[in-house]
Phi, psi and omega in degrees: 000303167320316163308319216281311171308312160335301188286320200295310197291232253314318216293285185302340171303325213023080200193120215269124168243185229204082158239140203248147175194156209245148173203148191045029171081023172266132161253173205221151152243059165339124192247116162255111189232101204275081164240080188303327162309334173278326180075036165207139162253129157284118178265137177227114168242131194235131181293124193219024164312305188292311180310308199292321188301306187312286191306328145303344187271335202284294188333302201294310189312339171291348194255000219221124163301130140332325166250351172250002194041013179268162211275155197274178190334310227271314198292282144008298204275333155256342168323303187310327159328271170318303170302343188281332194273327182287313188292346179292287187316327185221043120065031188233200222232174192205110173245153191241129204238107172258120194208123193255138169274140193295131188032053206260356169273326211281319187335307191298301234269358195227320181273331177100181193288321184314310175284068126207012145283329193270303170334312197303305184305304181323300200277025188254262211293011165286293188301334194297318169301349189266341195274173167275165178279352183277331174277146185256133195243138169212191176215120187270336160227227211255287194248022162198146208237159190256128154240105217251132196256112190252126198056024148311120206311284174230210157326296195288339162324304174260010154271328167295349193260327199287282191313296189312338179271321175329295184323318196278318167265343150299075197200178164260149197232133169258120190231151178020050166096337174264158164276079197251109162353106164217187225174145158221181189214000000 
């Protein structure tokens, strides 16, 4: 009965529509072409599962560093956004923590790119582990990565949050069997 309405309302618009719906976990477009000289609308569905998947996938990846999968400058910059608005609303407080790793070309350059692609993820899930779930870790260049420390109790809170990121790259990391030094600032 609803289609029946649909089709009947399309039918007297004369007029080609558009609609998208989703079935058996397929999405659809549905072309609605209204040819009242004919005394029929021609229905057309066309399967658009894939383009939607694609075009999400596109999406996320815009939103996303490719090698370390944490969200990159655009994502990062509005997540900050929003907590800056929330913490303005609930009067609480926000630090933003940057941190560049120390000789992190010479790595590429005495190691190759793999090992210093592999460093990168390490020390990203390094961080991702020193932080709360409530904080957003992103990686913002080639070597360097963000932290936005949210609501955090006082100062000394985020100076201890400050030493604990130092801490955490500042270490040795074993990547594809070597032993690579690294230091951030």
């Amino acid at each position: 009965e609803p289609w029946f309405s649909l089709v009947r309302e399309l039918y007297r618009a004369e007029t080609r529509t558009e609609t998208e719906i989703k079935a058996s976990g397929r999405d659809f477009t549905l072309i609605f072409q209204p040819l009242p000289s004919e005394g029929y609308v021609n229905i057309y569905g066309v399967d658009v599962t894939e383009r939607k998947r694609a075009e999400e996938e596109v999406r996320a990846m815009s939103n996303r560093d490719n090698l370390t999968r944490l969200p990159n400058r655009i994502l990062f910059t509005d997540r900050l956004k929003q907590i800056i608005y929330q913490a303005k609303r609930n009067k609480t407080l926000v630090a933003v923590h940057l941190i560049n790793l120390d000789n992190f070309k010479v790595v590429n350059e005495r190691h190759g790119h793999a090992a210093g692609d592999g460093l990168l993820k390490a020390v990203a899930e390094s961080i991702q582990v020193a932080v709360r779930e409530t904080d957003t870790v992103a990686r913002l260049s080639a070597d360097e990565f963000a932290v936005i420390q949210n609501a955090p109790d006082d100062a000394e809170g985020i100076a201890i949050m400050a030493q604990k990121l130092l801490r955490t790259v500042s270490t040795d990391f074993v990547v594809n069997g070597l032993t690579i030094p690294c230091g951030g600032s």
